[in-house]
N, C-alpha and C positions, 0 to 999 in steps of 0.2 A: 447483396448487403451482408456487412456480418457484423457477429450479433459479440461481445465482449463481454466475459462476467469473472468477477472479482471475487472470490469468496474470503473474506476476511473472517475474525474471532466472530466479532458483533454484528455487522452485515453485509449482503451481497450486492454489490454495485455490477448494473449491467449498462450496455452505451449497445448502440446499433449505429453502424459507420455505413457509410457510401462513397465509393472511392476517395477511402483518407479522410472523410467530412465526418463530424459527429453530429446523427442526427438529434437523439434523443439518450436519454440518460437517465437512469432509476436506481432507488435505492430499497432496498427490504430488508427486512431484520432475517440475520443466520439461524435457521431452526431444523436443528439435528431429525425432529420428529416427523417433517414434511413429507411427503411421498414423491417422488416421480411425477406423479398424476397432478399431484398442488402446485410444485414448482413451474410445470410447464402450463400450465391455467394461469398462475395467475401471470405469467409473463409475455403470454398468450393476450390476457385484458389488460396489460400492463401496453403494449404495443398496439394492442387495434384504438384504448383510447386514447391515443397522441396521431393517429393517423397512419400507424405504419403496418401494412400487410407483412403476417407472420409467416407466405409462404414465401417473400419475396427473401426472405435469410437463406443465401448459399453457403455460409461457412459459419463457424464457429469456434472460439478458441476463451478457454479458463485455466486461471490461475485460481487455486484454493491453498489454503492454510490449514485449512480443514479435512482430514483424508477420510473423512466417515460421508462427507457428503459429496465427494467427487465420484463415488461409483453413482450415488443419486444422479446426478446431473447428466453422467454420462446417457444413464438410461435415458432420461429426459429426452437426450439431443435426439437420441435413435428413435425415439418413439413419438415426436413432436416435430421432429424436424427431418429423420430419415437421414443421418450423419452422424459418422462418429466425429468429435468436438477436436481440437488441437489442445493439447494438457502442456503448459509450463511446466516440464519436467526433466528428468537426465534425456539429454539426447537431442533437446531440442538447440537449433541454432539463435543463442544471443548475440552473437559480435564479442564478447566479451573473455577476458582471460582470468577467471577466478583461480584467484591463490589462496584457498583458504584449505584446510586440512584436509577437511574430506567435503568436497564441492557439494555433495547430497545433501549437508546441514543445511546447506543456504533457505533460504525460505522466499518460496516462490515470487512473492509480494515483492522483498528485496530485490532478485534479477530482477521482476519488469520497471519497478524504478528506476532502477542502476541505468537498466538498457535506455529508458526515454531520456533521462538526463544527459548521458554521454552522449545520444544523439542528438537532443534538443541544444544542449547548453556548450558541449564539449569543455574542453581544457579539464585540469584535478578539479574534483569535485568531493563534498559532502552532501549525501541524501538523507533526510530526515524525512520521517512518517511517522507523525504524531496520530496514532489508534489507541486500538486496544494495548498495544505495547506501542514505547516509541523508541525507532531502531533508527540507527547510525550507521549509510554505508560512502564509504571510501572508494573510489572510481577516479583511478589514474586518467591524463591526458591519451596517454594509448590503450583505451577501453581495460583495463586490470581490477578487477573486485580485488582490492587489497583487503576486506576484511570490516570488520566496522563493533557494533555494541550493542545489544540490547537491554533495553528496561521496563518496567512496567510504564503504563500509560496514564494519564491521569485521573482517568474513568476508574481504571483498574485499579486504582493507589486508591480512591473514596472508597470504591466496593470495597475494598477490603478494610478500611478503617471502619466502617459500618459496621461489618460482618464479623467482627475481630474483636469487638470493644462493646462493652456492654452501655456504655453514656453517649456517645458518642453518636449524632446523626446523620444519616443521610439526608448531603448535604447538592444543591447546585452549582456549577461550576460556573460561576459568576466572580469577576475581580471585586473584591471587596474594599479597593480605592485604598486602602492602606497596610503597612505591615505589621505594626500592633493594636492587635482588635480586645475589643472586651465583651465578645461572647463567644461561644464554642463555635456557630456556625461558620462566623466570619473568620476564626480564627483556624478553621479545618482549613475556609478558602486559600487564606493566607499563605499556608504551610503547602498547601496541594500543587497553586499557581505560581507564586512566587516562587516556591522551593523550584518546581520544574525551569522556570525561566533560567535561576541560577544556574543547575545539573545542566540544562542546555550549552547554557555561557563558557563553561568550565569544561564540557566535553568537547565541543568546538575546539576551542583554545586548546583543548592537550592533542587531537586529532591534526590543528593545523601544522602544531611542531610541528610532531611526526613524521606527516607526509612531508612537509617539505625539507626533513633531513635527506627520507628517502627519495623523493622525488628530486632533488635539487634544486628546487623553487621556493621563492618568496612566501611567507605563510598567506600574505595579502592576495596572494593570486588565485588564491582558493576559494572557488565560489562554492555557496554553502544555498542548496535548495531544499526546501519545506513542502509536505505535502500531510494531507491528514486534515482530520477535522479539529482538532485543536489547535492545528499551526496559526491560524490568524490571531488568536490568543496568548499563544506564547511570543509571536513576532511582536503583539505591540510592545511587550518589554524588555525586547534584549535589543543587541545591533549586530549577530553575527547572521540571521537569516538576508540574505542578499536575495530571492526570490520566492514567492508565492507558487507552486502550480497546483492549482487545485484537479485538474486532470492527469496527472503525470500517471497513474497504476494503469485508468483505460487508454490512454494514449500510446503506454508503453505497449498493453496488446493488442493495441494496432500494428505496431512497428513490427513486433514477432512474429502476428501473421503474416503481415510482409515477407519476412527472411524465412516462413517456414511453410508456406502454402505447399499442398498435396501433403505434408505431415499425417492428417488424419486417413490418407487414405491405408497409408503404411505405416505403423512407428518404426523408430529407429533405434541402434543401440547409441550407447555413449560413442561422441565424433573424437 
């Protein structure tokens, strides 16, 4: 079996696969303060009680965002599981031709999307991951990271209107059924959901030019995929998301372990 973890801003997503199947799937909040000792317990009870024996994991492979907790986790793997983990980092095998300045920015979350998408969906694509931040990547028909955008997310837009303003509250991200409200709460919603829907609409749109100057293709042929936990919120009011995956991040490191097995036993330099 192997075991897949996510470490995003806000939380870490892990899936435990069986050849290519995904058995099980968990989510836990990211906390810098954990130990080695925490992390592997509780994913440890996080497995036995859905049924899955934690010695039966032969590999392992994470993608963080996070660089303070990835030495965590690695100890984790050694010391709970007896293996060093496969890290989405320089070196590893994507499929993919990143053209971006210096390929190191990329963020790790980014490649494994890119990577499931252009494998799952192929043709030009847009990736969306609506998180903690929501980031925009560009995936030519011949596997190419042309590049993409990031923004704050919408969590991260309230937090900061909270934390930032002294009237102002923290509020839930609930569609509030119209665009001009007559109270503060609804009217945060307003600005928060709405606004994003639009910033989605308009970045879309200026991304499909683009590519299809560069690419030579129809803007319409550009399928645009959504992932994140606000995607289904934002999809219900725009019409440029053409697909849902709500697994695309663990899916994706499924696929890299694939193209990257024995990695842990040796790392690599940059290919």
């Amino acid at each position: 079996m192997l075991l897949a973890i996510d470490v995003g801003n806000t939380n870490v997503v892990l899936g435990v696969y069986e050849n290519k199947k995904l058995l099980e799937s968990w989510r836990m909040a990211t906390d810098n303060k954990r130990s080695a000792d925490e992390y592997g317990t509780i994913i440890d009870m996080m497995m036995r009680h859905d049924g899955i024996d934690p010695s039966e994991i032969k590999d392992i492979i994470i993608s963080s965002v996070v660089p303070s907790l990835l030495f965590t986790l690695e100890h984790m793997c050694l010391k709970f599981y007896g293996m060093n983990p496969i890290v989405v980092e320089t070196g590893i095998k994507t499929g993919l031709k990143i053209k971006y300045d210096d390929p190191r920015q990329v963020g790790s979350d980014r490649i494994v999307n890119s990577v499931a998408a252009h494998q799952r969906y192929g043709g030009n694509l847009i990736v969306i991951d609506f998180g903690t931040a929501t980031t925009f990547c560009c995936v030519s028909a011949d596997g190419s990271f042309l590049g993409g955008a990031i923004a704050p997310g919408m969590k991260t837009s309230a937090a900061a209107l909270f934390e930032h303003t002294a009237k102002l509250p923290n509020v839930d991200l609930e569609l509030p059924g119209k665009f001009i409200c007559k109270n503060t709460s609804e009217g945060m919603q307003s600005g928060l959901i709405y606004g994003h829907m639009g910033f989605t609409e308009h970045m879309v749109a200026g991304m499909k030019k683009e590519m299809a100057a560069e690419m030579g293709c129809d803007p319409s042929e550009i399928k645009v995929i959504a992932t994140g936990g606000m995607a289904t919120m934002v999809e219900s009011g725009v019409s440029c998301i053409d697909v849902i995956d709500r697994r695309l991040t663990l899916d994706g490191l499924q696929m890299l372990y694939e193209r990257n097995k024995g990695l842990n036993k040796k790392r690599v330099l940059q290919d």
